[in-house]
C-alpha positions in Angstrom: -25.3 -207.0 -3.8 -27.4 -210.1 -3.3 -28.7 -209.7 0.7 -29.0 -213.9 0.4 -25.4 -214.1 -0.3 -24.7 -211.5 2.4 -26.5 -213.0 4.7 -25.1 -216.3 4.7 -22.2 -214.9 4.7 -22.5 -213.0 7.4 -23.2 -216.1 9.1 -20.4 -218.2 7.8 -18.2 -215.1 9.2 -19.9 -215.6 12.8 -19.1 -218.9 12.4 -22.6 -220.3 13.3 -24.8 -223.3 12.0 -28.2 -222.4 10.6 -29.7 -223.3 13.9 -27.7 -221.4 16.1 -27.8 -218.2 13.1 -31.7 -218.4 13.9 -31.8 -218.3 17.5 -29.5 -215.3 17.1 -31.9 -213.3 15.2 -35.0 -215.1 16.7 -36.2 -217.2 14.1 -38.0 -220.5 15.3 -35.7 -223.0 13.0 -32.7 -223.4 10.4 -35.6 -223.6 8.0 -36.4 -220.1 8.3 -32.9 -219.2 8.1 -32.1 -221.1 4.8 -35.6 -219.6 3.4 -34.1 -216.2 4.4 -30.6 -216.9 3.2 -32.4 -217.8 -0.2 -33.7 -214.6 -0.7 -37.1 -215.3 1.3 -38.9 -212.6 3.1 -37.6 -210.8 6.5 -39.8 -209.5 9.3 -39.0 -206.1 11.1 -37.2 -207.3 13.9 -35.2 -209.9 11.8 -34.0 -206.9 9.5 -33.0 -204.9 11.6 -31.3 -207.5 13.9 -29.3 -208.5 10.9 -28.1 -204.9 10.4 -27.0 -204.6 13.9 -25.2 -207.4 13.8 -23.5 -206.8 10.7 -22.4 -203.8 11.8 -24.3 -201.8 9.1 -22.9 -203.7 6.4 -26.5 -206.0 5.4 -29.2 -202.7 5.0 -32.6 -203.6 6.9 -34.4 -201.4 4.1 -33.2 -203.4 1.7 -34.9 -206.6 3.3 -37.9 -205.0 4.3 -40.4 -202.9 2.9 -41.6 -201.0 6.2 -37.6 -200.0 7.0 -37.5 -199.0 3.9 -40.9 -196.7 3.5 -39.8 -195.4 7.4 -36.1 -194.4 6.6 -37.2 -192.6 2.8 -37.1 -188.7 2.6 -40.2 -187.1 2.4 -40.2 -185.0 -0.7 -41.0 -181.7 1.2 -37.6 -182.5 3.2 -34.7 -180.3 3.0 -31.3 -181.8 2.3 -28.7 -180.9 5.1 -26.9 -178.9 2.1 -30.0 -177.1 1.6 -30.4 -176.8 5.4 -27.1 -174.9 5.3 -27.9 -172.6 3.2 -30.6 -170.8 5.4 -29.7 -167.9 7.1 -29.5 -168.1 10.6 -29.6 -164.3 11.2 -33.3 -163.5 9.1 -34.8 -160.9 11.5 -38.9 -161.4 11.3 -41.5 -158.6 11.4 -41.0 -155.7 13.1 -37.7 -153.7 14.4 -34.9 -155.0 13.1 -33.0 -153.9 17.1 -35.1 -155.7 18.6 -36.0 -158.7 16.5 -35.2 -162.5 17.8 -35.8 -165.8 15.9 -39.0 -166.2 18.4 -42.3 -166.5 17.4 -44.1 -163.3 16.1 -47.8 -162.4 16.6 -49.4 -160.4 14.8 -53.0 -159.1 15.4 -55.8 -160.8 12.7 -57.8 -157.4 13.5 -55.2 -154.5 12.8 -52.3 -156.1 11.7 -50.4 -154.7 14.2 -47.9 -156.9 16.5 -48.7 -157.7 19.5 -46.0 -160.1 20.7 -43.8 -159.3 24.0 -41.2 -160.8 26.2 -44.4 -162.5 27.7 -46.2 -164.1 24.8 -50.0 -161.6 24.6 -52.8 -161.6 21.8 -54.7 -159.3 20.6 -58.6 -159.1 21.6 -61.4 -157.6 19.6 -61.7 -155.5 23.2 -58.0 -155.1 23.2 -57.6 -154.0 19.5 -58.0 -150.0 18.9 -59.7 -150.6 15.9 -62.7 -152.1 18.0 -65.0 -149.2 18.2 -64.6 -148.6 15.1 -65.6 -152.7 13.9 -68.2 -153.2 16.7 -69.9 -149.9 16.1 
């Protein structure tokens, strides 16, 4: 669909003049609004005032680049049927029994976990495998 089109229609449906369409979405003159209407460029706040106002139906990304690069999908972004397919029950590390979806810590020295119901790390000093590395 041809956003110039929509747009003055959009403000043939309000049932505005030029002028009064520009104050609306805070442009300085009926110029601007005929320039816009034409197919002209459309700032941020423009866009996205004309998508407000029609309700959704004139897309803001589709007049402006910087809606548009803001509102794309990353490409490392799940889809929400993707999303849906995770499990919400994965147990991490460790016993199964006692397992929760919480974070898991899991010493860099022995590879043993050393995560609680209060968050602790494991030192060097704390690690039984110290004497052994320091000696």
């Amino acid at each position: 669909m041809d956003n110039a089109l929509t747009i003055a229609g959009l403000r043939r449906e309000l049932a505005l003049s030029q002028q009064e369409f520009a104050e609306l979405i805070g442009l300085s003159s009926k110029g601007n609004v005929s320039i816009l209407e034409r197919g002209g460029p459309c700032s941020l706040a423009v866009a996205l005032r004309l998508e407000e106002l029609s309700a959704g139906r004139i897309d803001a990304a589709v007049l402006n680049q910087d809606v548009a690069a803001a509102r794309a999908k990353p490409d490392w972004a799940l889809t929400p049927a993707e999303i849906e397919t995770i499990p919400s029950d994965t147990a991490p590390l460790g016993d199964a029994s006692t397992a929760t979806l919480e974070r898991v810590i899991i010493c860099d020295v022995c590879s043993k976990r050393v995560d609680d119901a209060v968050a602790k790390s494991c030192s060097f000093v704390d690690c039984p495998h110290s004497e052994r590395i320091a000696a």
